[in-house]
Backbone as JSON, one array per atom type, in Angstrom:
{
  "sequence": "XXXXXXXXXXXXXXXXXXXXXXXXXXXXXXXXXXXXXXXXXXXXXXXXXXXXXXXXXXXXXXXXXXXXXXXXXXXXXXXXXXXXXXXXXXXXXXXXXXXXXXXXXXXXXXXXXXXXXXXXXXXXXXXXXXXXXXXXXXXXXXXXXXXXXXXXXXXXXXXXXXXXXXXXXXXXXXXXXXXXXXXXXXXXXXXXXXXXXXXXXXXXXXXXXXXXXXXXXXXXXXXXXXXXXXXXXXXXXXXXX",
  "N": [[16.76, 7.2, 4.89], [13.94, 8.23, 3.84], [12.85, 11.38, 2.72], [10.05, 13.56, 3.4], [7.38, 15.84, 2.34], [5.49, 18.15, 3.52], [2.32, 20.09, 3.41], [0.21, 22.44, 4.57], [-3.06, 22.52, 4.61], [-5.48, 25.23, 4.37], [-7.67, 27.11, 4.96], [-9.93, 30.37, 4.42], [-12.89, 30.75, 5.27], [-13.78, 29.58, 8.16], [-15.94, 27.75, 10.16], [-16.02, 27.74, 12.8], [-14.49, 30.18, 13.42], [-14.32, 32.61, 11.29], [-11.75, 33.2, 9.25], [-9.29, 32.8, 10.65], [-6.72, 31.69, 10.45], [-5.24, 34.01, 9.41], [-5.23, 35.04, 12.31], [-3.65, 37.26, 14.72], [-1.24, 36.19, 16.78], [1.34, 36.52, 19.38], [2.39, 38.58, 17.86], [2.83, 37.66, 15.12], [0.97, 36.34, 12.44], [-1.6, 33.31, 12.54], [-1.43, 31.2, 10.79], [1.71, 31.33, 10.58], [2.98, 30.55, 12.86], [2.24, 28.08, 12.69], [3.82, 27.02, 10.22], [6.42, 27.86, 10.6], [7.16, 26.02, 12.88], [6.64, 23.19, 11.6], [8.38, 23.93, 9.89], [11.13, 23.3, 11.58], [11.31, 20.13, 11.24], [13.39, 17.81, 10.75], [12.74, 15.78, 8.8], [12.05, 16.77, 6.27], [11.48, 17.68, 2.99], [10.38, 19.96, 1.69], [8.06, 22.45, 2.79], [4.69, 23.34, 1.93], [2.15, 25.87, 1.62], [-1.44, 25.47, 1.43], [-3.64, 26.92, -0.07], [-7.16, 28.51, -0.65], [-7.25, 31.23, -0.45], [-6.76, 34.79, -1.36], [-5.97, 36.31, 0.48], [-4.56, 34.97, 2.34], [-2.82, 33.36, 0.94], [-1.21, 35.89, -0.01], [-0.26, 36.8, 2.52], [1.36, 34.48, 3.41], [3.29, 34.38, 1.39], [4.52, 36.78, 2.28], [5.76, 35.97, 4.3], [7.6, 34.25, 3.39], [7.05, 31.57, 2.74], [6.18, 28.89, 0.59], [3.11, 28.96, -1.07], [0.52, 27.75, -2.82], [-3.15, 27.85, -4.72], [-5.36, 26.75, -4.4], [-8.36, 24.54, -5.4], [-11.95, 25.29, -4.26], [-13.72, 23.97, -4.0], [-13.19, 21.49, -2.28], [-14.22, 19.62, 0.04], [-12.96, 19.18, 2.43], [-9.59, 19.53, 4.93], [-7.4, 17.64, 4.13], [-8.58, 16.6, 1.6], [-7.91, 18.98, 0.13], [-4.8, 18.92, 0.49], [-4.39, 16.8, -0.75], [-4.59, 17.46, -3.05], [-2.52, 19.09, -3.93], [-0.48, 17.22, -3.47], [-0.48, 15.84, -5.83], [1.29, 17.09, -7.23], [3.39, 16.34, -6.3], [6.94, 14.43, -5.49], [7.59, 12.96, -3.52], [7.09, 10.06, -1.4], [6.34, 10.43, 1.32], [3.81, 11.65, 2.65], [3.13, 14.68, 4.75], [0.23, 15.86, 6.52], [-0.63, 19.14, 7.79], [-3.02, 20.73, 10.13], [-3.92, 24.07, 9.95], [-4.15, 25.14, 12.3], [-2.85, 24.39, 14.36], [-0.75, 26.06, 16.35], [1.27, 25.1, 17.6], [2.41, 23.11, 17.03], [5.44, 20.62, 16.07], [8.77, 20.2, 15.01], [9.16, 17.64, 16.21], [7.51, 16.4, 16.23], [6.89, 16.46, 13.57], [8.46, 14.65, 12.48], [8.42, 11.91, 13.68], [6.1, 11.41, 13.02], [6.49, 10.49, 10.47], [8.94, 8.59, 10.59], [7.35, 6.87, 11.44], [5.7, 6.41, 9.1], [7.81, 4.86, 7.68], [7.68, 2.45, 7.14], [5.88, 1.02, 5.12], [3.62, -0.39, 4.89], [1.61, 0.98, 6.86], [-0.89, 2.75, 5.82], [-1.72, 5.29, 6.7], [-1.06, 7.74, 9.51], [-1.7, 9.65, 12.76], [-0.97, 12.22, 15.33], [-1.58, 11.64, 18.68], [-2.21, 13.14, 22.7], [-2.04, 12.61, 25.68], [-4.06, 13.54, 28.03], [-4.81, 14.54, 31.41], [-6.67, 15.69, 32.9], [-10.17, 15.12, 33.05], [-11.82, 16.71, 33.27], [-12.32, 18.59, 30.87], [-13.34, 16.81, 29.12], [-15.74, 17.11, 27.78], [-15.98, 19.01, 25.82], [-16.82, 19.74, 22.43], [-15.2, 20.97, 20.88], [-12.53, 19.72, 21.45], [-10.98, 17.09, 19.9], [-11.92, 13.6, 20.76], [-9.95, 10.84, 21.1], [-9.94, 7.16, 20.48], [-7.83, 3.86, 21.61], [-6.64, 0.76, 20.01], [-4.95, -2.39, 21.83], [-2.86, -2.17, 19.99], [-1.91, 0.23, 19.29], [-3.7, 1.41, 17.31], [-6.43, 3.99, 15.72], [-9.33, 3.29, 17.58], [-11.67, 5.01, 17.0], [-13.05, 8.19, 16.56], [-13.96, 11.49, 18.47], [-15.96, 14.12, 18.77], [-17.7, 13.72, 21.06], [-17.66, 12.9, 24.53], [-14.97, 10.72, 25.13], [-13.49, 7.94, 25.78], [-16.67, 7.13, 27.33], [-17.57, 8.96, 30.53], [-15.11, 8.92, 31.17], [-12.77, 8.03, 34.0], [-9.71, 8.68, 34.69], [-7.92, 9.42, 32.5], [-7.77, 10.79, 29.17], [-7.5, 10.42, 25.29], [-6.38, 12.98, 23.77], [-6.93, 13.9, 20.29], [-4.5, 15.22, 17.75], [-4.01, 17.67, 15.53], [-2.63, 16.62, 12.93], [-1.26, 15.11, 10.29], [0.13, 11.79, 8.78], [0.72, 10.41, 5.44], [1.28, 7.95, 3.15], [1.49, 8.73, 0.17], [0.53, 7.99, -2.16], [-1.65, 6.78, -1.15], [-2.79, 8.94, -0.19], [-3.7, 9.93, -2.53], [-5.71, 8.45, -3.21], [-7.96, 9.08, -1.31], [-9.76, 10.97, -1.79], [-11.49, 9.9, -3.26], [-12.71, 8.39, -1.63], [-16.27, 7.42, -0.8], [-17.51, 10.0, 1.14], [-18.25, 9.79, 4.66], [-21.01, 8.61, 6.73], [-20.38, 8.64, 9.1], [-18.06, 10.72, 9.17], [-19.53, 12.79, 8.17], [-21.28, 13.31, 10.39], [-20.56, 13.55, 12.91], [-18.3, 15.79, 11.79], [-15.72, 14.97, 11.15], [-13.16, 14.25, 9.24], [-11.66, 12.18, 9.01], [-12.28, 9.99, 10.04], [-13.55, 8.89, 7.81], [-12.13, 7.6, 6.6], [-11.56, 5.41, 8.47], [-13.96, 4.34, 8.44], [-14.29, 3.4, 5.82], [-12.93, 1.35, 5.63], [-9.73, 0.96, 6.36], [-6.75, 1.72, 7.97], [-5.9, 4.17, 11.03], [-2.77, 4.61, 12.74], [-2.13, 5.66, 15.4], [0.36, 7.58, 17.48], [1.35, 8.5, 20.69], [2.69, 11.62, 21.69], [3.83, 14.09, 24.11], [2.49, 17.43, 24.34], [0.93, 20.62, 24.26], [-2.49, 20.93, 25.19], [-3.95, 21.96, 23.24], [-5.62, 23.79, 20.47], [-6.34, 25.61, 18.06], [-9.44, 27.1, 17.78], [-11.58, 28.43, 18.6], [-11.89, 32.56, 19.12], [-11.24, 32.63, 21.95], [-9.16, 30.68, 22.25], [-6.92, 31.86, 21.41], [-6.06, 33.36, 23.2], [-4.77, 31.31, 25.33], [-2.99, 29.6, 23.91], [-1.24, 31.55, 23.49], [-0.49, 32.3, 25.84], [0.75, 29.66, 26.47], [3.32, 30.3, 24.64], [4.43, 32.23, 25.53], [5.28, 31.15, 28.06], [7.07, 29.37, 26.84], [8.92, 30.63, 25.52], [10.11, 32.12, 27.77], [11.16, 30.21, 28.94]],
  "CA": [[15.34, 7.46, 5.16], [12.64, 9.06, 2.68], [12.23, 12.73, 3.18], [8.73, 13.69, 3.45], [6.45, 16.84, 2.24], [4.57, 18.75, 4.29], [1.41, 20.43, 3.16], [-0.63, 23.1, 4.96], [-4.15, 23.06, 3.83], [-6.04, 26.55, 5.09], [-9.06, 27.76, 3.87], [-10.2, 31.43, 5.09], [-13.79, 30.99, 5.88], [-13.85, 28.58, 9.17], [-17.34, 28.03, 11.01], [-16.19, 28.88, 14.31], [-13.28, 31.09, 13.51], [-13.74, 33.34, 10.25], [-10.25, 33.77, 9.06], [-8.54, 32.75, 11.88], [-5.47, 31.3, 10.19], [-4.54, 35.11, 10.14], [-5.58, 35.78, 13.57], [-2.17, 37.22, 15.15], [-0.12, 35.46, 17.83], [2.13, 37.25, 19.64], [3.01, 39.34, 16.84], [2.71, 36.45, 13.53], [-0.31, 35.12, 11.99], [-1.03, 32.14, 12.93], [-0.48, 30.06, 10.32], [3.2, 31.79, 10.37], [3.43, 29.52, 13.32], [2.28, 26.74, 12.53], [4.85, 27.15, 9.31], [7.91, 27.97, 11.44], [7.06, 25.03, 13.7], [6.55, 22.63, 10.66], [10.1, 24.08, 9.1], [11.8, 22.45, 11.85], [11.33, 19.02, 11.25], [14.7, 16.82, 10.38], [13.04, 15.09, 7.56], [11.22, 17.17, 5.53], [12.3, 19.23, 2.18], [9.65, 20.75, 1.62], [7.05, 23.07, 3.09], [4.0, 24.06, 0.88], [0.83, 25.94, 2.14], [-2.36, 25.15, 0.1], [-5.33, 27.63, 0.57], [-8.07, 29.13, -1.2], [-7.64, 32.72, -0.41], [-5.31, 35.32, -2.24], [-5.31, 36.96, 1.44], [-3.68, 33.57, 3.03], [-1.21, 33.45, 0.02], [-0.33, 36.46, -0.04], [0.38, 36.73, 4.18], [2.16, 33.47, 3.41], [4.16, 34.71, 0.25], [5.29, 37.62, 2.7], [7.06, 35.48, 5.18], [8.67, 33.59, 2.73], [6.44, 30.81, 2.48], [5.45, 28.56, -1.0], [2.17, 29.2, -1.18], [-0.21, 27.45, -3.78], [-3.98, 28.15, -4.39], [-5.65, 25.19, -4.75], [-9.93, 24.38, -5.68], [-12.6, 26.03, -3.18], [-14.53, 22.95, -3.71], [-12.63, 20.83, -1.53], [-14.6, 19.53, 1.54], [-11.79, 18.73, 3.9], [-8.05, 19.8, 4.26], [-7.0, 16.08, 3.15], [-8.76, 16.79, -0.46], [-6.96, 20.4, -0.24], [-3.63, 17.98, 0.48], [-4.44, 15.71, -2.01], [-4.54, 18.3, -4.75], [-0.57, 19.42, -4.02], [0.29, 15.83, -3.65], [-0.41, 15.34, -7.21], [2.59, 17.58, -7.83], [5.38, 16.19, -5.55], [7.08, 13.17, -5.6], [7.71, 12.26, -1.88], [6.32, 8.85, -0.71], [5.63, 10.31, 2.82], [3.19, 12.94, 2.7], [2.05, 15.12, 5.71], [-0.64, 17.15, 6.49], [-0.8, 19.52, 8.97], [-3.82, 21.78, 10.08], [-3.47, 25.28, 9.76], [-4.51, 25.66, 13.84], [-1.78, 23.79, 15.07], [0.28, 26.61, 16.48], [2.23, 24.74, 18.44], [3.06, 21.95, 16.71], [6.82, 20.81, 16.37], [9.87, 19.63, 14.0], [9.8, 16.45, 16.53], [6.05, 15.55, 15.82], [6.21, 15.95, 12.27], [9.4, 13.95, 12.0], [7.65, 10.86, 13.97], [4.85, 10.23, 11.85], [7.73, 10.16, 8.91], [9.51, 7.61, 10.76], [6.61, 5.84, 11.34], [5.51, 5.97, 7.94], [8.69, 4.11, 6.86], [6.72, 1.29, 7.0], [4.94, 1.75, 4.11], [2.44, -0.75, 4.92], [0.93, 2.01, 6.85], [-0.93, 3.63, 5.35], [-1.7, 7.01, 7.42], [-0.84, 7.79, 11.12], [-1.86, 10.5, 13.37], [-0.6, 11.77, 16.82], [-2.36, 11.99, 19.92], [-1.75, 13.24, 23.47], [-2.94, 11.95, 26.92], [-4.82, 14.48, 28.94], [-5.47, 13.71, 32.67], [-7.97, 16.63, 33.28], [-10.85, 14.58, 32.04], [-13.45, 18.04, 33.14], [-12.36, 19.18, 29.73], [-13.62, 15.49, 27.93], [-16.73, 17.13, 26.87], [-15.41, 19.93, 25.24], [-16.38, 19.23, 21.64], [-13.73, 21.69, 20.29], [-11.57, 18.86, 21.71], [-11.65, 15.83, 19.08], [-10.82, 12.56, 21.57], [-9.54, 9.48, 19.8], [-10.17, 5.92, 21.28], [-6.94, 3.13, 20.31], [-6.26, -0.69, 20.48], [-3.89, -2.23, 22.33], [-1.73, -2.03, 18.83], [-1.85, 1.62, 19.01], [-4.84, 1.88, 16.29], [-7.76, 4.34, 16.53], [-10.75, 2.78, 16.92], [-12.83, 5.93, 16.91], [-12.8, 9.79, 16.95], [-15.46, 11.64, 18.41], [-16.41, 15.4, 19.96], [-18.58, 13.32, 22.31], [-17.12, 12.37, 25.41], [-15.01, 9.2, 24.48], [-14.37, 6.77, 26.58], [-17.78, 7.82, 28.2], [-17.15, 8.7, 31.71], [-13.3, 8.9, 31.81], [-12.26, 8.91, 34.79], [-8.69, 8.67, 34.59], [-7.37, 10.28, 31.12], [-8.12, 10.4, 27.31], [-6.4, 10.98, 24.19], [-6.84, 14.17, 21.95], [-6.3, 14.06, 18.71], [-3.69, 16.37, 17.53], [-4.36, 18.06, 13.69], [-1.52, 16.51, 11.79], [-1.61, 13.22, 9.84], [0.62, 11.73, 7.72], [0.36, 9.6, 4.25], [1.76, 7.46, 2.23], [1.15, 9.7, -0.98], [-0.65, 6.64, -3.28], [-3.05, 6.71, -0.37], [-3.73, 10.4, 0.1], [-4.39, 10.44, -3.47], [-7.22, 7.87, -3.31], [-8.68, 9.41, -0.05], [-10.56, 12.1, -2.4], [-12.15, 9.21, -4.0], [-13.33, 7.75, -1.07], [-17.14, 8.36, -0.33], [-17.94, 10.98, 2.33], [-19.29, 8.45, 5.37], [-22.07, 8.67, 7.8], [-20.09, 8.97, 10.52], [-17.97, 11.87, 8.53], [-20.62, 14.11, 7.84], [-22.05, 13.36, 11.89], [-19.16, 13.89, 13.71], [-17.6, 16.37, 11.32], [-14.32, 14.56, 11.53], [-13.02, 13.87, 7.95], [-10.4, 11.2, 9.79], [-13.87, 9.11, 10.21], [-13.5, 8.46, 6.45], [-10.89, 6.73, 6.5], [-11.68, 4.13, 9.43], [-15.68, 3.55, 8.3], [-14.03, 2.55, 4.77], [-11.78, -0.28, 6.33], [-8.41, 1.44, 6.65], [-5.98, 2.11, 9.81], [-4.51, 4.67, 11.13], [-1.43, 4.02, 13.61], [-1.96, 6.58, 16.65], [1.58, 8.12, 17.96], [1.61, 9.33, 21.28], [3.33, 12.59, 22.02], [3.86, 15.08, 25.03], [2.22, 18.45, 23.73], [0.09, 21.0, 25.31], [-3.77, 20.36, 24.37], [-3.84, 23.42, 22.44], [-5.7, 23.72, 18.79], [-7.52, 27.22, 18.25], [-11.18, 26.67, 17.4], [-12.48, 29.99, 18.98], [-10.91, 33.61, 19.01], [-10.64, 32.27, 23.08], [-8.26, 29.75, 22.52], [-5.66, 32.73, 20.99], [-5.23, 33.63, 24.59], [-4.23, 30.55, 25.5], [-1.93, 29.6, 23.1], [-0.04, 32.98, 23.69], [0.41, 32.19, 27.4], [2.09, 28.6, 26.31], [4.27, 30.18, 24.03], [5.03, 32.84, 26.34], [6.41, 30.59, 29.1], [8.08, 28.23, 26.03], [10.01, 31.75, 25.14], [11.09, 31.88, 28.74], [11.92, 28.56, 29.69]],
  "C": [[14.79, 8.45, 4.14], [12.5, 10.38, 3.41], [11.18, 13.06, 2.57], [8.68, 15.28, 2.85], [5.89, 17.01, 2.91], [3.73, 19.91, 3.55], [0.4, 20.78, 4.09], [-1.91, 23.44, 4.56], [-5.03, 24.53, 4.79], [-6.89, 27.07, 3.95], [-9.82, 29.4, 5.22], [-11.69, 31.13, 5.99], [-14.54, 29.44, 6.75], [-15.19, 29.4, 9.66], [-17.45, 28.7, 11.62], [-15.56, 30.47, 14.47], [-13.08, 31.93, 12.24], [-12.42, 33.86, 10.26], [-8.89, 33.82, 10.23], [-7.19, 32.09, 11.74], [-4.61, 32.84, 10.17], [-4.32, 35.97, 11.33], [-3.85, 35.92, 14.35], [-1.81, 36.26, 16.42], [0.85, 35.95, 18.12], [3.1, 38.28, 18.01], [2.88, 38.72, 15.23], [1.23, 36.05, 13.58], [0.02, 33.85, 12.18], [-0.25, 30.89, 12.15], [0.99, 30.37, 9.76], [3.7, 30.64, 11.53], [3.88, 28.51, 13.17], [3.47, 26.46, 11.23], [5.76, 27.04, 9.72], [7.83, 26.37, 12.28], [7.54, 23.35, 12.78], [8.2, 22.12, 10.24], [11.43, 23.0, 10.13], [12.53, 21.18, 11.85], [12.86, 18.63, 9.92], [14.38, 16.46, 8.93], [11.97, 15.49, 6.3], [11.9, 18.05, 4.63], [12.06, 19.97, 1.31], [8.37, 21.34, 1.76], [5.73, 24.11, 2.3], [2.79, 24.36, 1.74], [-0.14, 26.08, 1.12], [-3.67, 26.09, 0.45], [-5.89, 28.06, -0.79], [-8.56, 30.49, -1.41], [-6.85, 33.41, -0.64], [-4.99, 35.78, -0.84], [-4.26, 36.41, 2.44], [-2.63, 33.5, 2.52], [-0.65, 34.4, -0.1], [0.75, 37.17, 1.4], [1.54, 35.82, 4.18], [3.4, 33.98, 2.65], [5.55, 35.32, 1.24], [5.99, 37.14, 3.56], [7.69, 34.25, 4.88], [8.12, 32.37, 2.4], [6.0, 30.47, 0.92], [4.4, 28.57, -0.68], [1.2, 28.78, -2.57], [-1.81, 27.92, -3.83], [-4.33, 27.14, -5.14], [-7.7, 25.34, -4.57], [-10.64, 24.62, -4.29], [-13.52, 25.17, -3.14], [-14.3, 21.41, -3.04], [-13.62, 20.44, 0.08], [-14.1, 19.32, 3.05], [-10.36, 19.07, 3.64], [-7.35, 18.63, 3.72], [-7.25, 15.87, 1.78], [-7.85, 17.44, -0.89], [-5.38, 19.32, 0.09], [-3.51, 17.6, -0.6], [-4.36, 16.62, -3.3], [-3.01, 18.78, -4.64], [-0.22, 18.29, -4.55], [0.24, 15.15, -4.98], [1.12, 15.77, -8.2], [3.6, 17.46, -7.54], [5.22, 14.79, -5.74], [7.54, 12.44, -4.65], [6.92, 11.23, -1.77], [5.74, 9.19, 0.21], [4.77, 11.65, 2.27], [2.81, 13.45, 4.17], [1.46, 16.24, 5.86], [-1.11, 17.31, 7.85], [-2.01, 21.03, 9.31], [-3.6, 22.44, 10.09], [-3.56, 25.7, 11.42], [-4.19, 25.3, 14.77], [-1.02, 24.53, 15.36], [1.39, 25.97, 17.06], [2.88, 23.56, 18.17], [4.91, 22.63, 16.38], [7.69, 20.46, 15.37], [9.17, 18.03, 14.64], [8.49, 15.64, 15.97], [6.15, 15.05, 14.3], [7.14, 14.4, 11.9], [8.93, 12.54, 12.68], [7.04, 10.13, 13.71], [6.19, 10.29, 10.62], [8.31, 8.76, 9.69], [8.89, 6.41, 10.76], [6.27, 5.09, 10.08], [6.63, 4.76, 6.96], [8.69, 2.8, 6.51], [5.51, 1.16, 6.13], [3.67, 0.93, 4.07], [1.31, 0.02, 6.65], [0.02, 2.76, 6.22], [-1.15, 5.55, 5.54], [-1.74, 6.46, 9.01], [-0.92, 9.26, 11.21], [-1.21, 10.5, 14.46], [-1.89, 12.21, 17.65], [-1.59, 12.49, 21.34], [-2.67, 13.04, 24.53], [-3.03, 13.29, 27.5], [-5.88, 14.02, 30.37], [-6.52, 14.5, 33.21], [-9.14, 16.08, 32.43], [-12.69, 15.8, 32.37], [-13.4, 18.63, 31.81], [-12.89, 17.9, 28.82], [-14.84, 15.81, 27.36], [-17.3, 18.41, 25.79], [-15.7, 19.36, 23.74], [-15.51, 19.96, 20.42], [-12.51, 20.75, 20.28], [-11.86, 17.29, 20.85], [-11.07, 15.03, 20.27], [-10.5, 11.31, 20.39], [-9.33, 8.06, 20.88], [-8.78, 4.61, 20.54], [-6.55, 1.8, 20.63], [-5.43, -0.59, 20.86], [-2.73, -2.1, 21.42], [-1.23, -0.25, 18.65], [-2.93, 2.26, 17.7], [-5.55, 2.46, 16.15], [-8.74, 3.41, 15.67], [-11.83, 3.14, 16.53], [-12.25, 6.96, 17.18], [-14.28, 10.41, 16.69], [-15.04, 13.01, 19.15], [-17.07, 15.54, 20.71], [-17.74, 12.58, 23.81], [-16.48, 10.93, 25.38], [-13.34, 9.2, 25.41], [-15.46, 7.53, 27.4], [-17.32, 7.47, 29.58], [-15.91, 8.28, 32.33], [-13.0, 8.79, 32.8], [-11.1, 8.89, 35.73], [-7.8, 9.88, 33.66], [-8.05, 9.91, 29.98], [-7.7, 10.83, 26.76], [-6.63, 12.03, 23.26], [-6.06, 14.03, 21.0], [-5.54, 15.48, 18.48], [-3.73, 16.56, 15.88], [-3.24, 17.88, 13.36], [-1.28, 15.0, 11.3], [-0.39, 13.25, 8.78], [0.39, 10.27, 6.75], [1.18, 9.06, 3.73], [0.9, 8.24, 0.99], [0.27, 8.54, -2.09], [-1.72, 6.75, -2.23], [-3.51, 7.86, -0.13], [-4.34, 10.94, -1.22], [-6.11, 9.39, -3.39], [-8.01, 8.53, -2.24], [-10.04, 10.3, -1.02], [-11.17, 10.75, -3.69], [-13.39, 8.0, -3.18], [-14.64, 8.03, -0.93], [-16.98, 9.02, 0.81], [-18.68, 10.14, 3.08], [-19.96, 9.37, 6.04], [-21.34, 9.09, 8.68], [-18.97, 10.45, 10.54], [-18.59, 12.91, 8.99], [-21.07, 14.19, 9.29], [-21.42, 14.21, 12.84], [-18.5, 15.37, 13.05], [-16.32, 16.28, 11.55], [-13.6, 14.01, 10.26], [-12.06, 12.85, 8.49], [-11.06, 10.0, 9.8], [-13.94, 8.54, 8.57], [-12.83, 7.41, 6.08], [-11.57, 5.07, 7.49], [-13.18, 3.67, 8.87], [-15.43, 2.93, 6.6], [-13.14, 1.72, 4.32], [-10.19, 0.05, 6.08], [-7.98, 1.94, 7.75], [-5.29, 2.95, 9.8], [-4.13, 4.86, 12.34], [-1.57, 5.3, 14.19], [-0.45, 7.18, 17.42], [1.02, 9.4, 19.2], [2.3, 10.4, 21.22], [3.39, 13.76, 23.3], [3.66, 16.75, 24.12], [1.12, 19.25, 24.15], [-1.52, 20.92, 24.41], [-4.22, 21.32, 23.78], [-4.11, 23.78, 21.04], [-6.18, 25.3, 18.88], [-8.55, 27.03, 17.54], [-11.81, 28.15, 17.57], [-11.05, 31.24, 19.16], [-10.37, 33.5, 21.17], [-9.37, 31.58, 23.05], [-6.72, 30.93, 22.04], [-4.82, 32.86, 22.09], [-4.19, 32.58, 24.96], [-2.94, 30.15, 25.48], [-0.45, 30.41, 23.41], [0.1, 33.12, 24.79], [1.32, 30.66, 27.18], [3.31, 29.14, 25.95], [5.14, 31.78, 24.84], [6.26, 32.28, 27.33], [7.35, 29.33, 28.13], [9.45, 29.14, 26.02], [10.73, 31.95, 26.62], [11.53, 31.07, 29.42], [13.74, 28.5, 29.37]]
}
């Protein structure tokens, strides 16, 4: 099997969350987490974080992390991807948001397996969520998917309208076939892109699929300096389980 790259894109100045990739977590910045979490994975061999800010690279540097600094004119972390991926030579690429604390080895290693199908070209995961009072949350991306496992849509509008069973959140971590994450930054910027603010939307409105992967994972991104709490009561009761 192909061992994959992983690529952290992080850029300091977020809408909701100025600088919130250093916001601590029980003791680590976050994106120290999401790094450690990353490192796990079986089939990966090597972990690069890509940002724009010497204060990101050099937080990163300090806990041992490769750290690149990559163009501030990037509109989405998939461009900021796409500019590493010019320099490795892995087939699988993945990219994982910087606000994923909680992501895992097992996730990343999933979409790799998936990918081994190289007529793939990108897959995301998702996770089912039966509390559908949180479906209109639009901190919470949902993701809609054929019966093939495909999405057919991703939206921060209530999707399926009027759940009222479960729905799937999208979970920030995608992975590529590397020939396709380089064209992505060539694709136009769509309508439904720029609406939504979902750069994932790029992809599907300019006739390409990507292959949905369930997973069990708590619904947990950090968007606001609220969600820190959160987070740091999961990984509380993870540490004492």
């Amino acid at each position: 099997m192909n061992r994959a790259a992983a690529i952290i894109p992080v850029r300091y100045d977020s809408r909701r969350f100025p600088g919130k990739a250093l916001a601590p977590i029980l003791g680590k910045p976050m994106i120290q987490w999401v790094y450690e979490g990353v490192k796990q994975a079986r089939l990966v061999d090597k972990v690069i974080i890509a940002t724009d800010d010497r204060r990101i690279q050099e937080e990163a540097q300090g806990f041992g992390a490769a750290a690149v600094m990559t163009s501030k004119d990037h509109g989405s972390g998939t461009e900021r991807a796409a500019e590493i991926a010019q320099d490795v030579d892995n087939k699988i690429i993945i990219n994982i948001q910087g606000d994923e604390p909680l992501i895992s080895g097992r996730h990343v290693d999933s979409l790799i397996e998936t990918l081994e199908d190289g007529n793939i070209p990108t897959a995301s995961l998702m996770t089912r969520v039966n509390d559908t009072a949180s479906i209109d949350d639009p901190n919470m991306v949902k993701v809609a998917v054929d019966i093939n496992g495909y999405a057919l849509y991703f939206s921060r509008s209530p999707l399926p309208y009027r759940a009222a069973d479960f729905f799937y959140l999208h979970i920030g971590i995608y992975g590529f076939q590397r020939d396709f994450l380089l064209r992505f930054p060539g694709l136009r910027p769509s309508r439904l892109e720029r609406t939504e603010k979902l750069e994932q939307l790029r992809i599907l409105e300019n006739g390409f699929r990507i292959r949905m992967i369930e997973v069990p994972h708590p619904a947990l991104s950090v968007d606001t300096p609220r969600d820190i709490i959160r987070v740091e009561e999961v990984l509380r009761k993870r540490n004492h389980a």
